[in-house]
N, CA, C and O atoms as a GROMACS GRO file, in nm:
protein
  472
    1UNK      N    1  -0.223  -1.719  -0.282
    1UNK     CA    2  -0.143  -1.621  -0.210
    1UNK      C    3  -0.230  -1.554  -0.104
    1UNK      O    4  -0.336  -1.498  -0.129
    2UNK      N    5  -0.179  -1.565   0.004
    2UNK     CA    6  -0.237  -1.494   0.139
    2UNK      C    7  -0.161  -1.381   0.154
    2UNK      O    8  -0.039  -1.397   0.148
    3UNK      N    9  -0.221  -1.229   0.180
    3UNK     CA   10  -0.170  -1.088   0.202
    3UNK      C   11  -0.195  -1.089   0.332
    3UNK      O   12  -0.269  -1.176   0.379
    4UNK      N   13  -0.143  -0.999   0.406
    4UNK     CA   14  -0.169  -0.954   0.558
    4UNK      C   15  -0.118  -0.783   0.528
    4UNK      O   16  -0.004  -0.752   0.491
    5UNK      N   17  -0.198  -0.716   0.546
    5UNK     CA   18  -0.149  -0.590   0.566
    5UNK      C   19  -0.097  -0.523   0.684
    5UNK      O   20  -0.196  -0.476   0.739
    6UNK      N   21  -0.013  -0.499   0.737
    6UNK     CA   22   0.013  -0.427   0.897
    6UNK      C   23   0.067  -0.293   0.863
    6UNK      O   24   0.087  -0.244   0.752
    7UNK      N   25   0.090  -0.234   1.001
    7UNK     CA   26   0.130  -0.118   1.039
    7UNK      C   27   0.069   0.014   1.055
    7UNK      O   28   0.113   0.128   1.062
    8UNK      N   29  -0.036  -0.034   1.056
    8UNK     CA   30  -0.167   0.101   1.046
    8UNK      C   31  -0.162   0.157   1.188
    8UNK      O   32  -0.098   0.106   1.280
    9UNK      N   33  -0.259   0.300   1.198
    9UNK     CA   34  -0.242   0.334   1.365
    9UNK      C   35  -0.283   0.483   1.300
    9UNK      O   36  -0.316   0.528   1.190
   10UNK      N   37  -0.254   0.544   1.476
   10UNK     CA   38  -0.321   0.704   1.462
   10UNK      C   39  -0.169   0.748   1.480
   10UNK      O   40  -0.072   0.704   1.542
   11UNK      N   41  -0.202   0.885   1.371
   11UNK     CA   42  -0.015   0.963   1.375
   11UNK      C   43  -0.152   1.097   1.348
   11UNK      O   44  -0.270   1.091   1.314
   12UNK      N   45  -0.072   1.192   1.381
   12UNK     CA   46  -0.108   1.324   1.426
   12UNK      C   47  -0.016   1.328   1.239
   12UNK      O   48   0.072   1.270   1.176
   13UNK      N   49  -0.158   1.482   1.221
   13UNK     CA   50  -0.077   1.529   1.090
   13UNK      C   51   0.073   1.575   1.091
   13UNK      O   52   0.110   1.650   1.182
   14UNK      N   53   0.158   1.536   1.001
   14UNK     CA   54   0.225   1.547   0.969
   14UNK      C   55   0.358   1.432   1.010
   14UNK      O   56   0.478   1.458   1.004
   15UNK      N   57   0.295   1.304   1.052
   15UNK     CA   58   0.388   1.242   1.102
   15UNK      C   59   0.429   1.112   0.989
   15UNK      O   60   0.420   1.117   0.866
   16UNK      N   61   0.468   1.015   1.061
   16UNK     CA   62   0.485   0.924   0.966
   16UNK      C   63   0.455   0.758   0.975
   16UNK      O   64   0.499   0.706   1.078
   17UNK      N   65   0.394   0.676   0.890
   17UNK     CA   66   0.379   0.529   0.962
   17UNK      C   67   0.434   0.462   0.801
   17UNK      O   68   0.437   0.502   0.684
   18UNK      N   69   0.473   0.346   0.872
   18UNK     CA   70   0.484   0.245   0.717
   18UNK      C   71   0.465   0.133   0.758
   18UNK      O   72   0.499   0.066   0.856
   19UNK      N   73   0.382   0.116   0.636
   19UNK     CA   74   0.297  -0.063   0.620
   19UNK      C   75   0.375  -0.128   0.539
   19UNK      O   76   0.452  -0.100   0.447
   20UNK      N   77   0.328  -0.256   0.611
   20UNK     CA   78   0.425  -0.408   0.553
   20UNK      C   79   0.323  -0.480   0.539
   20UNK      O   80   0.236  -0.504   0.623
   21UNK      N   81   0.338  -0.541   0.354
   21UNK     CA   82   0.198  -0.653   0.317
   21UNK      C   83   0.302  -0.753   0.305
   21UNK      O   84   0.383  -0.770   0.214
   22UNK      N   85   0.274  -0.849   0.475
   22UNK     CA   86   0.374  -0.965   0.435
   22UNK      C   87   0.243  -1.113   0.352
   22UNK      O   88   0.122  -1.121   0.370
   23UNK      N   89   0.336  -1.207   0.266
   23UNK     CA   90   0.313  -1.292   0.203
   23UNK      C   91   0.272  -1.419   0.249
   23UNK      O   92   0.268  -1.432   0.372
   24UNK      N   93   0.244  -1.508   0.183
   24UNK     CA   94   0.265  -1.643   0.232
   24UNK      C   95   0.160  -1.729   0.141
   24UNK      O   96   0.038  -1.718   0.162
   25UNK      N   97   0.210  -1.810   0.045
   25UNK     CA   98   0.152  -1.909   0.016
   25UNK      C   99   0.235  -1.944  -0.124
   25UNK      O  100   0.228  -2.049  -0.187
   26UNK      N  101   0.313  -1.829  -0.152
   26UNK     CA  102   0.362  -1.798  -0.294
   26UNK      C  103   0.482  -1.694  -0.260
   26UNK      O  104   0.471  -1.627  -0.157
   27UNK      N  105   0.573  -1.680  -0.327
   27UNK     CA  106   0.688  -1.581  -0.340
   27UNK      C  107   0.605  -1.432  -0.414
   27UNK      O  108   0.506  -1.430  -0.487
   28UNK      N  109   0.660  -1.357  -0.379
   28UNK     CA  110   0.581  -1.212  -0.471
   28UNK      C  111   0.713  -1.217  -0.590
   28UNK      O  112   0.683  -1.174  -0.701
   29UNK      N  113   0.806  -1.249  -0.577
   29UNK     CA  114   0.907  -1.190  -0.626
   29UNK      C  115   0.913  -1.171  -0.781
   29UNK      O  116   1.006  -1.103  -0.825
   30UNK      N  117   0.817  -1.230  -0.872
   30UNK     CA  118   0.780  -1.185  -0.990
   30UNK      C  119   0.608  -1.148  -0.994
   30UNK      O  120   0.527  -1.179  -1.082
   31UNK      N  121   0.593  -1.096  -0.908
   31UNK     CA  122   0.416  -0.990  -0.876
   31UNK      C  123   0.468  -0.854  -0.878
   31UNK      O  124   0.566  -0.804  -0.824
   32UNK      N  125   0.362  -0.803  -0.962
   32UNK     CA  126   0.338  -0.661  -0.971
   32UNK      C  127   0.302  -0.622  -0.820
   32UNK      O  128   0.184  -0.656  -0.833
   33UNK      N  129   0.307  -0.587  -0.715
   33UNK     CA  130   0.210  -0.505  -0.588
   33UNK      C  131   0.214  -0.375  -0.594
   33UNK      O  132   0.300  -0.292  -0.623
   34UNK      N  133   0.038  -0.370  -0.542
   34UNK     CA  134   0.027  -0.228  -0.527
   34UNK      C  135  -0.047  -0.217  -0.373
   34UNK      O  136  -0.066  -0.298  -0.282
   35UNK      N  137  -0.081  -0.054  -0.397
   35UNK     CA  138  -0.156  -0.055  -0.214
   35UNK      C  139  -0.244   0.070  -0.264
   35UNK      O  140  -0.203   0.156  -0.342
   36UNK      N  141  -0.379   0.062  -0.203
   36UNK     CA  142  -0.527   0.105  -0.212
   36UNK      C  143  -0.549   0.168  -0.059
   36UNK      O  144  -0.483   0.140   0.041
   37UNK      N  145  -0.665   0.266  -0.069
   37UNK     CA  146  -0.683   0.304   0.019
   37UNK      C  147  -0.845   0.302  -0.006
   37UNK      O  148  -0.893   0.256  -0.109
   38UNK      N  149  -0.919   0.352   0.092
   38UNK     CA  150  -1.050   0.317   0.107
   38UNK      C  151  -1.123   0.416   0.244
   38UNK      O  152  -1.177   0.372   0.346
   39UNK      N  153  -1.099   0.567   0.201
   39UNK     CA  154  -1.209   0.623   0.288
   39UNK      C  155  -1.309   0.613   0.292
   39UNK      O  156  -1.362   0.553   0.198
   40UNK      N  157  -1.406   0.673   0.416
   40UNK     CA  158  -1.528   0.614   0.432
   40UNK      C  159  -1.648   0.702   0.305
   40UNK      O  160  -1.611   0.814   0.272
   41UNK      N  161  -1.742   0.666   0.260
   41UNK     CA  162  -1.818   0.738   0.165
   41UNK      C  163  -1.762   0.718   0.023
   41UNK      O  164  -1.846   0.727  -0.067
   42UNK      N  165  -1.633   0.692  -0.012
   42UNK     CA  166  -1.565   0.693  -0.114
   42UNK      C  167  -1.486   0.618  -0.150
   42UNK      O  168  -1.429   0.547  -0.068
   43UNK      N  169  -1.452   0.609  -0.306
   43UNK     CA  170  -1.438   0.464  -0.350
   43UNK      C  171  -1.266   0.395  -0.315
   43UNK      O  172  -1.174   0.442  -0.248
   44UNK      N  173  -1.275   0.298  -0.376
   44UNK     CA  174  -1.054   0.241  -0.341
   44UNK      C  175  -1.015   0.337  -0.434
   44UNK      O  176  -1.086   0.355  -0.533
   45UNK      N  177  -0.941   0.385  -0.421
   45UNK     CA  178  -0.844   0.443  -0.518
   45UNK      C  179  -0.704   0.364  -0.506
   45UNK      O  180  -0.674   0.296  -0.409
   46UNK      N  181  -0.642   0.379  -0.593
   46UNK     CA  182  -0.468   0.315  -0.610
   46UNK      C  183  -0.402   0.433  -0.555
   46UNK      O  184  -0.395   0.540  -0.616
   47UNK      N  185  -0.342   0.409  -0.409
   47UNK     CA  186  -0.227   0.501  -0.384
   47UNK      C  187  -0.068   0.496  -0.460
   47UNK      O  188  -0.010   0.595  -0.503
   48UNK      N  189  -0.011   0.344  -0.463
   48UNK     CA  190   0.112   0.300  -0.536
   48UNK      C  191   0.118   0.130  -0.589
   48UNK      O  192   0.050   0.031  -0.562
   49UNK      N  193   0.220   0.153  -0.666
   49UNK     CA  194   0.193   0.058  -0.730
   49UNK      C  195   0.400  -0.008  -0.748
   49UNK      O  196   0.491   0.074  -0.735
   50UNK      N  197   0.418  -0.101  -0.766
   50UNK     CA  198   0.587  -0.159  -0.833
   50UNK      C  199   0.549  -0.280  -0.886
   50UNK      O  200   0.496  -0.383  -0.847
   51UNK      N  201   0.601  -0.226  -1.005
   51UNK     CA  202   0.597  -0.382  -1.072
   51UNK      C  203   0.782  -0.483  -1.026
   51UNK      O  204   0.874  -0.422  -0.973
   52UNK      N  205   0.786  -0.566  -1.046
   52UNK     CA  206   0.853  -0.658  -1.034
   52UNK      C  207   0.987  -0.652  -1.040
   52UNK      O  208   1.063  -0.730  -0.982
   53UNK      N  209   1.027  -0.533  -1.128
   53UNK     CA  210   1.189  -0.496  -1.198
   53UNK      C  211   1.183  -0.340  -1.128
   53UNK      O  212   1.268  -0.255  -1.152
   54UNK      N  213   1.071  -0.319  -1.042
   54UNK     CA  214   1.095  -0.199  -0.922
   54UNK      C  215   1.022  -0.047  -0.981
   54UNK      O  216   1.021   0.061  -0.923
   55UNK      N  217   0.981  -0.073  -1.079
   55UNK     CA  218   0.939   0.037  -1.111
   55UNK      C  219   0.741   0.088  -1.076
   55UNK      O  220   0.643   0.014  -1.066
   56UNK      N  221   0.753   0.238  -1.067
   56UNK     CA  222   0.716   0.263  -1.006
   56UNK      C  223   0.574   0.345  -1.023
   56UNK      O  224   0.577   0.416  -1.124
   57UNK      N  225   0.419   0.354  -0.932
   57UNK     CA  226   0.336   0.454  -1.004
   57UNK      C  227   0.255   0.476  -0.896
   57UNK      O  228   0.204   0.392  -0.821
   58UNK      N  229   0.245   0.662  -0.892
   58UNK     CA  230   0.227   0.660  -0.771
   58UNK      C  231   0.074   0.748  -0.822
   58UNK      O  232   0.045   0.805  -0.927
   59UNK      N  233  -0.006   0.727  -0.686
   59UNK     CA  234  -0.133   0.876  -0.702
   59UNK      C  235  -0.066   1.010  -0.707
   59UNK      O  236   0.037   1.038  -0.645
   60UNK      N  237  -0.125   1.084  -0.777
   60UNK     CA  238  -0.053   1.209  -0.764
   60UNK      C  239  -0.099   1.325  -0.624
   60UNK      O  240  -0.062   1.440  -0.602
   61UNK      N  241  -0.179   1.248  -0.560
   61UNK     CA  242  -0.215   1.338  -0.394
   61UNK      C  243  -0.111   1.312  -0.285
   61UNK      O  244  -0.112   1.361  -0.172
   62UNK      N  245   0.011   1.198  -0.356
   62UNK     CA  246   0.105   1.146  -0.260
   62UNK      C  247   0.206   1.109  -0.303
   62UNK      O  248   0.281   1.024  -0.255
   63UNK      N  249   0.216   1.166  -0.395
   63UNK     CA  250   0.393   1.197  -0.490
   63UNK      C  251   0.482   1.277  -0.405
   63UNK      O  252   0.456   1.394  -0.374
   64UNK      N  253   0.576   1.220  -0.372
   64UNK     CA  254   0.650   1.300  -0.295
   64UNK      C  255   0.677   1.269  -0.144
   64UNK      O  256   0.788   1.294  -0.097
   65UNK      N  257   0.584   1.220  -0.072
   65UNK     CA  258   0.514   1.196   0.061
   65UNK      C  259   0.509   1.021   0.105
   65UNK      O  260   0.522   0.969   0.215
   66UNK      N  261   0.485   0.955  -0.041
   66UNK     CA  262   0.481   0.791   0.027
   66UNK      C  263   0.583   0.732  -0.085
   66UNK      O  264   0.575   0.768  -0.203
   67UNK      N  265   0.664   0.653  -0.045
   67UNK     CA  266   0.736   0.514  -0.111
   67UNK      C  267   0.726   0.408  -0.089
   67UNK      O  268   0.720   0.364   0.026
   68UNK      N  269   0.719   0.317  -0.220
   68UNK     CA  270   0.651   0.248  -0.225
   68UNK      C  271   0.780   0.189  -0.218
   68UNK      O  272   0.876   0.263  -0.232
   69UNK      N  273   0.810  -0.007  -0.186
   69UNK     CA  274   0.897  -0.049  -0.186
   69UNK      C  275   0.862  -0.214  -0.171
   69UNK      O  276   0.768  -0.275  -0.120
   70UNK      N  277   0.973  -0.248  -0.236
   70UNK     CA  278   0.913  -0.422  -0.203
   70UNK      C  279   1.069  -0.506  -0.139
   70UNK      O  280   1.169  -0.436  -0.159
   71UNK      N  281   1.095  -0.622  -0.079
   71UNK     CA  282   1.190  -0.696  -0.041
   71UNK      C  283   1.120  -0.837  -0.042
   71UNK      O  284   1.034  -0.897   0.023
   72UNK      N  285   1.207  -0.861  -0.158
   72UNK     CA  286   1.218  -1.013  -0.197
   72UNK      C  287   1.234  -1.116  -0.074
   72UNK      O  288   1.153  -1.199  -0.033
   73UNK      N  289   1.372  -1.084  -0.024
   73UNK     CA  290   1.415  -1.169   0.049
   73UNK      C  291   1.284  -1.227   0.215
   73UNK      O  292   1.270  -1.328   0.284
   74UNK      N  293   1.225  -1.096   0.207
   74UNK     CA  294   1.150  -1.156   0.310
   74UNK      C  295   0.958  -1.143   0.274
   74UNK      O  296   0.864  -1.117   0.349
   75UNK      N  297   0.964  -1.179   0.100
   75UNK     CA  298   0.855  -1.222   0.102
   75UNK      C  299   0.734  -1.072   0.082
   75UNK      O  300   0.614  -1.089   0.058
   76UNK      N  301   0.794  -0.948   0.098
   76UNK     CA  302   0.696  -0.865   0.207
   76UNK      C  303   0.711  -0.726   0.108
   76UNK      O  304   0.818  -0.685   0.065
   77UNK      N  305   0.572  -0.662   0.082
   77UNK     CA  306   0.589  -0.532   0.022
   77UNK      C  307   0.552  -0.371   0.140
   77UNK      O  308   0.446  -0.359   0.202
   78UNK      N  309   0.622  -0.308   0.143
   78UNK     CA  310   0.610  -0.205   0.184
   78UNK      C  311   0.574  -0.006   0.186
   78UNK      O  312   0.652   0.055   0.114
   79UNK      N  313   0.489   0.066   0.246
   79UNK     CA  314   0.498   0.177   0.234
   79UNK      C  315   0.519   0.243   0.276
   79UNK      O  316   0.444   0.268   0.370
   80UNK      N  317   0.580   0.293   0.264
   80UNK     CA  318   0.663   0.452   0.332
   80UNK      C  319   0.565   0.598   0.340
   80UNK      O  320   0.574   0.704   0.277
   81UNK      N  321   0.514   0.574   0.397
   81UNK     CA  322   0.434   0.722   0.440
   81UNK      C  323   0.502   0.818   0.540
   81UNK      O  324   0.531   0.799   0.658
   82UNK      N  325   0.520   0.934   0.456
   82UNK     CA  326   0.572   1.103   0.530
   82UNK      C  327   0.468   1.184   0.506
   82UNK      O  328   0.384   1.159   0.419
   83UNK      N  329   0.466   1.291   0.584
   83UNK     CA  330   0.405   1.379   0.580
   83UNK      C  331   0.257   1.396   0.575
   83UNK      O  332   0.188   1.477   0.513
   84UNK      N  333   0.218   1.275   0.678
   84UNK     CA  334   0.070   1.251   0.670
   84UNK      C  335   0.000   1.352   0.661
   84UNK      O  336   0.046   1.451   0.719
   85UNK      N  337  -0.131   1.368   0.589
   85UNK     CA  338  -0.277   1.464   0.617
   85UNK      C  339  -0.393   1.398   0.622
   85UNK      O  340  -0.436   1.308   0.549
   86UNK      N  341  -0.447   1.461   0.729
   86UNK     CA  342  -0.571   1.425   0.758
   86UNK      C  343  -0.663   1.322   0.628
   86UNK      O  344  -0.726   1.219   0.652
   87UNK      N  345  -0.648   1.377   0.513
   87UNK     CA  346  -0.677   1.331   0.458
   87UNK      C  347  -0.662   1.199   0.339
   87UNK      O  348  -0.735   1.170   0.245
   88UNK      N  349  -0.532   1.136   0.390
   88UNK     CA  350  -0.464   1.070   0.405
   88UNK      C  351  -0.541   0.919   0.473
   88UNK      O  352  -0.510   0.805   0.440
   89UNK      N  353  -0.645   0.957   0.572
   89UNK     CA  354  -0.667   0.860   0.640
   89UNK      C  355  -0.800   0.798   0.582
   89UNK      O  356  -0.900   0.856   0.540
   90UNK      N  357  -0.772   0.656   0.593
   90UNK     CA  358  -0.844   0.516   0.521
   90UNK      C  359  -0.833   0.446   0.563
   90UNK      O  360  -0.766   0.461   0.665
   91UNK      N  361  -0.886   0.289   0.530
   91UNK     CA  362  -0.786   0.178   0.541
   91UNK      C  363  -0.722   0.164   0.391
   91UNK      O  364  -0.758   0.189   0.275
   92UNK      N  365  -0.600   0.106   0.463
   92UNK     CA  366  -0.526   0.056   0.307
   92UNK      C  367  -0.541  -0.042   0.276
   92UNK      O  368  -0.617  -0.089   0.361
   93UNK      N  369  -0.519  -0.122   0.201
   93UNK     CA  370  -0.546  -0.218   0.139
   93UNK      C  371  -0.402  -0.259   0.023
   93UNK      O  372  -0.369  -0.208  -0.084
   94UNK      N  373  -0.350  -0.360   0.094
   94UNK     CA  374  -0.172  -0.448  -0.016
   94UNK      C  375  -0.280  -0.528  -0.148
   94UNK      O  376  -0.401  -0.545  -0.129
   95UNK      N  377  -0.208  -0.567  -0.276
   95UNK     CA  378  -0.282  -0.634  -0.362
   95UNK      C  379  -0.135  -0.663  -0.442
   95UNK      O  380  -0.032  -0.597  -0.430
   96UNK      N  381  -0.155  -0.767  -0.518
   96UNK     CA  382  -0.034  -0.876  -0.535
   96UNK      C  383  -0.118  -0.917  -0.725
   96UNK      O  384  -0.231  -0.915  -0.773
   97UNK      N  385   0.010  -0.948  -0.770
   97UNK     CA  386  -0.029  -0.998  -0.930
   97UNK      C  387  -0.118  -0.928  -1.011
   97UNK      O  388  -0.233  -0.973  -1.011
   98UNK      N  389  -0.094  -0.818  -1.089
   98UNK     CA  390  -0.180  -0.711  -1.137
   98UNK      C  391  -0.221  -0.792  -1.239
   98UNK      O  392  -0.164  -0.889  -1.287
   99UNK      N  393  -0.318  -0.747  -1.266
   99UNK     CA  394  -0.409  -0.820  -1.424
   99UNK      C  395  -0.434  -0.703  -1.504
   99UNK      O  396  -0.473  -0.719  -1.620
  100UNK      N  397  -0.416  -0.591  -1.462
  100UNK     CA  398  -0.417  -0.499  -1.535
  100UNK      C  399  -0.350  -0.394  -1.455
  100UNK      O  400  -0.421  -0.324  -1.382
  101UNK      N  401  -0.212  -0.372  -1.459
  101UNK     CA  402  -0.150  -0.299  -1.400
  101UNK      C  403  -0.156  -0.112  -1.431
  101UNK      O  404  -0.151  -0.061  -1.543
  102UNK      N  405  -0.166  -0.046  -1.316
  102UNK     CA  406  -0.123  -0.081  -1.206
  102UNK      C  407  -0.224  -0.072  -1.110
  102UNK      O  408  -0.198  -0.035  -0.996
  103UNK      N  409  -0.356  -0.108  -1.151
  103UNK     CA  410  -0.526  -0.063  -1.117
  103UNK      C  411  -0.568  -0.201  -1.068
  103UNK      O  412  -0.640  -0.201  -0.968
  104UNK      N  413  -0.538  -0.309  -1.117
  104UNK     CA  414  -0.634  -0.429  -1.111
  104UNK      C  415  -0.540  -0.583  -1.072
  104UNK      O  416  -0.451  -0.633  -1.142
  105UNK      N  417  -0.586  -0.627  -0.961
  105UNK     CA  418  -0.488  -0.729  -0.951
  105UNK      C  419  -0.569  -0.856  -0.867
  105UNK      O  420  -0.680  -0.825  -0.822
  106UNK      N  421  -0.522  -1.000  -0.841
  106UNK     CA  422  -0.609  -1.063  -0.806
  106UNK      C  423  -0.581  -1.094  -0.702
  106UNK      O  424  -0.670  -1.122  -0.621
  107UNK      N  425  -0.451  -1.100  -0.669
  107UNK     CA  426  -0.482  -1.132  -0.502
  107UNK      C  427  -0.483  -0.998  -0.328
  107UNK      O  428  -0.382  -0.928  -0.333
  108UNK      N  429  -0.515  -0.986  -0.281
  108UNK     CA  430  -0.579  -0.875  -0.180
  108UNK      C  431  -0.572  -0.886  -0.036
  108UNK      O  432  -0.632  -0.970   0.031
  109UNK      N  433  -0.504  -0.806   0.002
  109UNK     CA  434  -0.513  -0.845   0.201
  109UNK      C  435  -0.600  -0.789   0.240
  109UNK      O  436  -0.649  -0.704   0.165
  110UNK      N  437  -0.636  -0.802   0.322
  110UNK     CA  438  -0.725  -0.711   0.498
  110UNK      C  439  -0.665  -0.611   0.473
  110UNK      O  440  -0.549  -0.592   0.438
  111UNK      N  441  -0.798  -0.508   0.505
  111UNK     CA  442  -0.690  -0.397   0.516
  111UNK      C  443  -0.617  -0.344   0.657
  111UNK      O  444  -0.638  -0.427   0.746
  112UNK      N  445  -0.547  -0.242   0.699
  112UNK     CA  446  -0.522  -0.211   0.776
  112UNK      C  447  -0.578  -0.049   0.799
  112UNK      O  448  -0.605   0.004   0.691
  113UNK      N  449  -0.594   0.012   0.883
  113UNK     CA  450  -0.658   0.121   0.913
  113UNK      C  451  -0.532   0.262   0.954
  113UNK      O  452  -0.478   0.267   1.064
  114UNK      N  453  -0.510   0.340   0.868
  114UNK     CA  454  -0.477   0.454   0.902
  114UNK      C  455  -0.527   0.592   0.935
  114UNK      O  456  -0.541   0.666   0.838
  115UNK      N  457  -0.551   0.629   1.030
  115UNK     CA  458  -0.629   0.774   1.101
  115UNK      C  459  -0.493   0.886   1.091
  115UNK      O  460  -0.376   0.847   1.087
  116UNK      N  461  -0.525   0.999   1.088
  116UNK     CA  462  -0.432   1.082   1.050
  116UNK      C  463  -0.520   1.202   1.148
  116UNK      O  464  -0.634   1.226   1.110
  117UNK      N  465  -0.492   1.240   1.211
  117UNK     CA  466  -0.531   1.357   1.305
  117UNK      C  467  -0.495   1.506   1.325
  117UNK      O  468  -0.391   1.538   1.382
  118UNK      N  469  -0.558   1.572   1.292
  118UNK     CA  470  -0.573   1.732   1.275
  118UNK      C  471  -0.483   1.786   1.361
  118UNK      O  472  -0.471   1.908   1.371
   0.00000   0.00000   0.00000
């Protein structure tokens, strides 16, 4: 399974962007996906996570603020980011087939880069 992460970019605090980890080599449609972030100095953390039957697990610094979402039909998992903060900004990182859900999984895209501006 090949990930591609998109939709990253600079949004001024408080705005909004959403990333699409489209697929290709394999269907996700029975994969757990989640999405990681990766500021600089500090480690991945798990921002969200859906397993397969849609359910859901989110960080608690972004409960409320990002949704997580997946569509079968085109292959592709998605996040919904509102209410950006500065601190907010990383690259993210899509990940596909958990091995230990909702923390550990084996397959991984590029990430994409989100800046969030004061």
């Amino acid at each position: 399974v090949q990930l591609q992460a998109s939709g990253g970019g600079v949004v001024q605090a408080g705005g909004s962007l959403r990333l699409s980890c489209a697929a290709s080599g394999r269907t996700l449609r029975s994969y757990a996906m989640g999405w990681f972030r990766q500021a600089p100095g500090k480690q991945r953390e798990l921002v969200a996570a859906i397993t397969s039957g849609g359910s859901t697990n989110y960080a608690d610094s972004v409960k409320g603020r990002f949704t997580i979402s997946r569509d079968n039909a085109k292959n592709t998992g998605n996040l919904q980011m509102n209410s950006l903060k500065p601190e907010d900004t990383a690259v993210y990182y899509c990940a596909a087939e958990a091995v230990n859900w909702p923390s550990e999984y084996r397959y991984w895209g590029r990430g994409t880069q989100v800046t969030v501006s004061s």
